[in-house]
C-alpha positions as CSV (number, residue, x, y, z in Angstrom):
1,X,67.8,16.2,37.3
2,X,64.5,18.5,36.5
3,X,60.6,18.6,36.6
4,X,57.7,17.6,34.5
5,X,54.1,18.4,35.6
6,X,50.6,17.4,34.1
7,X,47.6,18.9,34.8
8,X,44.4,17.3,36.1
9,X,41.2,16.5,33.7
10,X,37.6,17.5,33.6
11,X,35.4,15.7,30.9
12,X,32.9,17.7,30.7
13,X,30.9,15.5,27.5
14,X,30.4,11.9,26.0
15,X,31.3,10.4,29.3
16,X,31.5,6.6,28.2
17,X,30.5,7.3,24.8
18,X,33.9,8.9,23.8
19,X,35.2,4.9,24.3
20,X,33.5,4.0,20.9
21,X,34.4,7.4,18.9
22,X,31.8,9.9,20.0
23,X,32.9,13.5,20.4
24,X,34.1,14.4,24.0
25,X,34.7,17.7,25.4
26,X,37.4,18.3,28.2
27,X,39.2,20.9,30.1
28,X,42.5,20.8,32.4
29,X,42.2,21.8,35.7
30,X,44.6,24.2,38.0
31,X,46.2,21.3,40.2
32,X,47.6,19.0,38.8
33,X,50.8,16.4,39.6
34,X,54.5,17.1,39.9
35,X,57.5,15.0,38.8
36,X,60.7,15.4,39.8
37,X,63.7,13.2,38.7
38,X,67.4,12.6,39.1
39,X,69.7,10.0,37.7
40,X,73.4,9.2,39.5
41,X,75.6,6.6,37.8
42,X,76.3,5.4,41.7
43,X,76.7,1.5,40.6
44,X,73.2,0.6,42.1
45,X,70.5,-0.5,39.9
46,X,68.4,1.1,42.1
47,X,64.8,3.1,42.4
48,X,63.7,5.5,45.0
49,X,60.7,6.3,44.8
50,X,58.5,8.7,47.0
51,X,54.9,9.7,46.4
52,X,53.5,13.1,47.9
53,X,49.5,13.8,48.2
54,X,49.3,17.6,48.5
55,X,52.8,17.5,50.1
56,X,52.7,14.9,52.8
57,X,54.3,11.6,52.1
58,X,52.1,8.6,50.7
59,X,54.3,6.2,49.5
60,X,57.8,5.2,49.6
61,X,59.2,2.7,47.9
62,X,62.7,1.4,47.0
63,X,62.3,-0.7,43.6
64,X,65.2,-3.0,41.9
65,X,65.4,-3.1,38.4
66,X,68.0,-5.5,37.1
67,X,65.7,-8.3,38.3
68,X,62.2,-6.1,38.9
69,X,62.2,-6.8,42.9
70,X,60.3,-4.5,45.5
71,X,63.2,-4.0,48.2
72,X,61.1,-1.9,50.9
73,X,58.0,-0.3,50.4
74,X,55.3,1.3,53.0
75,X,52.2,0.3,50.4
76,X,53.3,-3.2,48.9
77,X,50.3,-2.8,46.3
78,X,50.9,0.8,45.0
79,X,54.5,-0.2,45.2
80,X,53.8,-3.3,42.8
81,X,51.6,-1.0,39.8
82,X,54.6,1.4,40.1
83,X,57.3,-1.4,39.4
84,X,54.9,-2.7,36.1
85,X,54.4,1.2,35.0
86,X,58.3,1.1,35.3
87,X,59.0,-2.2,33.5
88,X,57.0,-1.2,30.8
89,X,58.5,2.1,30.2
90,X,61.9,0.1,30.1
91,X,60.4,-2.4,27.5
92,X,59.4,0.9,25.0
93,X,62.9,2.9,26.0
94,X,65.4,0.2,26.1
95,X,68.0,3.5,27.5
96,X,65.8,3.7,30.7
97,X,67.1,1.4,33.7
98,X,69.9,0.1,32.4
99,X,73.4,-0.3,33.5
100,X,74.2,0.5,36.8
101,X,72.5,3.9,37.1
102,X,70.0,4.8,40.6
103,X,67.1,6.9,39.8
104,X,65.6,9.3,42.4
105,X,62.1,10.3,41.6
106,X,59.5,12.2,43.5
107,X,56.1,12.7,42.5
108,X,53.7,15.5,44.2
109,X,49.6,15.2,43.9
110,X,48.2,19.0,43.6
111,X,44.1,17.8,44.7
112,X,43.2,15.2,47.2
113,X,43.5,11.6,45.7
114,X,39.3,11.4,45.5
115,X,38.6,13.9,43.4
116,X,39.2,11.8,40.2
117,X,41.0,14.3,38.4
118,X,43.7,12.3,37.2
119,X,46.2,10.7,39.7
120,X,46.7,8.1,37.4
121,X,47.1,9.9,33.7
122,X,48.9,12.5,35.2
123,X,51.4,10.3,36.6
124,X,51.6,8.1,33.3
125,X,52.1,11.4,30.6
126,X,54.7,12.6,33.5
127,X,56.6,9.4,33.1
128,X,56.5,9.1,29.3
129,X,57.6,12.2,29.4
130,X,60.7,12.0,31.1
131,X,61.2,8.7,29.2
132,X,60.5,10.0,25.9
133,X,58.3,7.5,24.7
134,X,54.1,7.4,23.6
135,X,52.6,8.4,26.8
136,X,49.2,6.8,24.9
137,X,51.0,3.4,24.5
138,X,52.2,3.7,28.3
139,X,49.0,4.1,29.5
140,X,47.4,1.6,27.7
141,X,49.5,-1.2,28.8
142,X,48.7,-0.1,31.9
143,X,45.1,1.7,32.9
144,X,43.5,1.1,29.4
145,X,40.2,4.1,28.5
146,X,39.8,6.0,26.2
147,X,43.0,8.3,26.4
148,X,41.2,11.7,26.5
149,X,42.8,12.1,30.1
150,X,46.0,11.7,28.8
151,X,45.7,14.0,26.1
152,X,44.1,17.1,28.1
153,X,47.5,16.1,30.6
154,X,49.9,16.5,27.3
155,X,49.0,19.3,25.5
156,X,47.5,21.0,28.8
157,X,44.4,22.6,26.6
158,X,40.7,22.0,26.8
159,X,40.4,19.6,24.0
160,X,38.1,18.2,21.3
161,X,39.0,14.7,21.6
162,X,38.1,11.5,19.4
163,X,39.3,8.2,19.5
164,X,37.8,6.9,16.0
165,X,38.8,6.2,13.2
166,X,41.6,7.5,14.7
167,X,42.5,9.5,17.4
168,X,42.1,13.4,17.1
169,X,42.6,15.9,19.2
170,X,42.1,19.7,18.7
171,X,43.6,22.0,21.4
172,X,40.6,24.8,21.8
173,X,39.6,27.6,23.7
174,X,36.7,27.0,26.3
175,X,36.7,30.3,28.8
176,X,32.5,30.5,28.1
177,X,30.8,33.8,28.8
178,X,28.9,32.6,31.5
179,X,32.3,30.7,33.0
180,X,30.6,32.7,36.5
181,X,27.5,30.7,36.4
182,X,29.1,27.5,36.7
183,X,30.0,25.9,39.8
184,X,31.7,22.4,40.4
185,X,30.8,20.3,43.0
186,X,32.5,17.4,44.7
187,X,29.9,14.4,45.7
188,X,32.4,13.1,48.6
189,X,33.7,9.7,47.1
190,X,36.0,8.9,44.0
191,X,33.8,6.9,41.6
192,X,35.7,3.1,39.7
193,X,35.3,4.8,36.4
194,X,36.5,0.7,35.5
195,X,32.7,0.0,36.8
196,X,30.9,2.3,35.1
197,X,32.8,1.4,31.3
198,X,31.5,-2.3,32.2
199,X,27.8,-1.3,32.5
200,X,28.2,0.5,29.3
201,X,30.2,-2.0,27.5
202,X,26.9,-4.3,28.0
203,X,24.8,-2.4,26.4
204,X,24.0,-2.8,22.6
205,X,24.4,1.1,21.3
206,X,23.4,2.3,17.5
207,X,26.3,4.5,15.7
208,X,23.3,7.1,15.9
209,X,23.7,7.3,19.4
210,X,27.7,8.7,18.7
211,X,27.0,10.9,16.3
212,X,24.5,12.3,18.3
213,X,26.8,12.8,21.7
214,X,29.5,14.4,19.2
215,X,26.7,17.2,18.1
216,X,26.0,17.8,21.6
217,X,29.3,18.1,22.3
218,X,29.6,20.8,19.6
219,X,26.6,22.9,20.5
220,X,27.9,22.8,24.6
221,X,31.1,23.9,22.9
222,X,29.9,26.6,21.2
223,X,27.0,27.9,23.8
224,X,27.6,31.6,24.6
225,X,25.0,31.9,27.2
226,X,23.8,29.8,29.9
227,X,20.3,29.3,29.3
228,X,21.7,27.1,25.8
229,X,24.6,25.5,27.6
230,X,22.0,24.3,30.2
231,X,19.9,23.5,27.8
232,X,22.0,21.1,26.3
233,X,23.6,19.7,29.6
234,X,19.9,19.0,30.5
235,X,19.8,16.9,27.6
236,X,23.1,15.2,27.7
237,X,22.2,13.7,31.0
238,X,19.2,12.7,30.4
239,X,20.2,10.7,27.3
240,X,23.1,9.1,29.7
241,X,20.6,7.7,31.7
242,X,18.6,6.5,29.3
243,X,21.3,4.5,28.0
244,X,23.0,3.5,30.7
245,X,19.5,2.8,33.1
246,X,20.9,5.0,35.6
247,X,18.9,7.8,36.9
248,X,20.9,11.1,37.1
249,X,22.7,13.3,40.3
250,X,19.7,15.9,40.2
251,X,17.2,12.8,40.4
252,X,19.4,11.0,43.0
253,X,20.7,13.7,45.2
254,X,19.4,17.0,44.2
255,X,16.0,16.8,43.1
256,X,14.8,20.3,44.4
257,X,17.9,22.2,43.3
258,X,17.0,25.5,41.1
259,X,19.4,24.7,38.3
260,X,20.9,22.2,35.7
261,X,23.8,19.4,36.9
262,X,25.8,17.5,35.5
263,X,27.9,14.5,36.1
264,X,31.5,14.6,34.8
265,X,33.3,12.0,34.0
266,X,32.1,8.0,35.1
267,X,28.5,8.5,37.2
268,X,28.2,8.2,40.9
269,X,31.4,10.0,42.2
270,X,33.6,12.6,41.8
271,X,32.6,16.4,40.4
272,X,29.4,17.8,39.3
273,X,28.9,20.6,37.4
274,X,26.1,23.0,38.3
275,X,24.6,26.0,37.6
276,X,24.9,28.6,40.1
277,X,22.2,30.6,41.6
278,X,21.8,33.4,44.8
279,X,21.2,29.9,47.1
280,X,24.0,27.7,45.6
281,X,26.8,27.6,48.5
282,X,24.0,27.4,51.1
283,X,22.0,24.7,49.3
284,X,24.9,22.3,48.8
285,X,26.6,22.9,52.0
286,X,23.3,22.3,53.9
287,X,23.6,19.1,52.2
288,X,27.0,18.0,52.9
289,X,28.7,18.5,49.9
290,X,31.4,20.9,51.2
291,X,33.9,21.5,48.7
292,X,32.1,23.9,46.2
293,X,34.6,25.9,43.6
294,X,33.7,28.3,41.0
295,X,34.6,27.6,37.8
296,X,37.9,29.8,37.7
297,X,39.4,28.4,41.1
298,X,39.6,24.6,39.6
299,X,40.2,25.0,36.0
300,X,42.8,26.0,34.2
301,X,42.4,29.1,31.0
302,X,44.0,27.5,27.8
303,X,44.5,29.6,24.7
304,X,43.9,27.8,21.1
305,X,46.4,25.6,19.4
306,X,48.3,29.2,17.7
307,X,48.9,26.4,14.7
């Protein structure tokens, strides 16, 4: 028996672009999701499974795996991804679910399921985990993306993060300066990230357009005040909606609003970042975005890779 958890993801640059190889910037967050796990060799090829959301029971389920049948479930669907998530990991760890062993596992959401910051990779690095196996293969035969939000889940760092020519990943240090100007926002509905990777796959994009995310990317890295880091937020967005002919949060929602944001992660949903200013609370609360957090109450410190 024991424990695993994963922290929850912010991608803070190269939102779609990080698919074909642009430099992305990401940071873990505070909450994140809990695993717990316990093997009996009780002669049942059994799985219990129960799934928490900030404590309170979401789904139970009662999987078995010598022939892969749902036995009793609350949530037949959620049920059904959790029995392919766990026939996969038995087809890459051939010791997993075998014999006549019952597993017990719990899992335990830290943040509400719609703030998209990564029920899904959390889960999947949790389970490779315990399982021993590639938690990038899991979750590719599984959710598919880019794999950044598994990688801030398994080395529990901001990361630099590329995908091509192959995939690299630098464990950094991103406390900025100016981490008390910032503010993140939630917009009040989780956003298919699987929608907004569609639009941009059908779009014809120049290999200038990468390498010009990935030096973005590297100047919002290494901005040490806020006047650059908005700066070059500014400019990130806009060159997002260029691309993807969607106009951004600010236009959309916030057109008044004294101050640079930004969407993170797929457009539409989720968290904004925002610069904060004497009126922030007040101006976003008026507005019915209620869950405002500073910077420090929603993302985790990380110190760099000591290697």
């Amino acid at each position: 028996m024991g424990s695993i958890f994963s922290p929850g993801k912010l991608l803070l640059t190269s939102e779609y672009f990080v698919l074909d190889g642009a430099l992305a910037l990401a940071v873990p967050t505070i909450p994140g999701q809990e695993f717990f796990f316990e093997e009996s060799a009780d002669g049942c090829s059994r799985v219990n499974w129960e799934a928490y959301h900030m404590g309170k029971l979401w789904l139970k389920a009662v999987l078995r795996y010598d022939d892969w049948q749902i036995l009793e479930t609350n949530l037949p669907a959620a049920a059904d991804f959790v029995l392919k998530v766990l026939q996969s990991i038995q087809e890459m760890a051939p010791d997993k679910f075998t014999g006549k062993i019952s597993y017990d596992f719990s899992t335990n959401l830290q943040f509400p399921a719609d703030f998209g910051l990564g029920s899904s990779s959390t889960l999947m690095n949790n389970l490779a985990q315990w399982a021993a196996i590639d938690p990038y293969v899991l979750n590719e035969k599984c959710l598919g993306g880019s794999g950044y939000d598994i990688a801030v889940a398994a080395e529990q760092s901001a990361i630099l993060y590329k995908t091509q020519p192959e995939r690299s990943i630098e464990k950094v240090q991103f406390e900025p300066p100016f981490a008390d100007d910032l503010l993140l926002v939630h917009l009040n509905q989780k956003q298919n990230s699987r929608e907004g990777i569609s639009l941009y796959r059908s779009r014809e994009k120049l290999a200038v357009l990468i390498d010009e995310f990935s030096e973005l990317t590297t100047k919002i890295y290494h901005s040490r005040n806020i006047e650059h880091f908005s700066d070059n937020m500014i400019q990130h967005e806009r060159m997002v909606s260029d691309f993807i002919g969607i106009p951004t949060v600010k236009e959309r929602l916030f057109t008044d609003y004294d101050g640079f944001i930004k969407s993170l992660g797929a457009w539409g949903g989720d968290f904004v970042l925002a610069a904060k200013n004497e009126m922030s609370h007040d101006y976003f609360k008026d507005r019915g975005f209620n869950r405002v957090y500073r910077w420090k109450d929603l993302v985790s410190s990380s110190e760099k890779n000591p290697d």
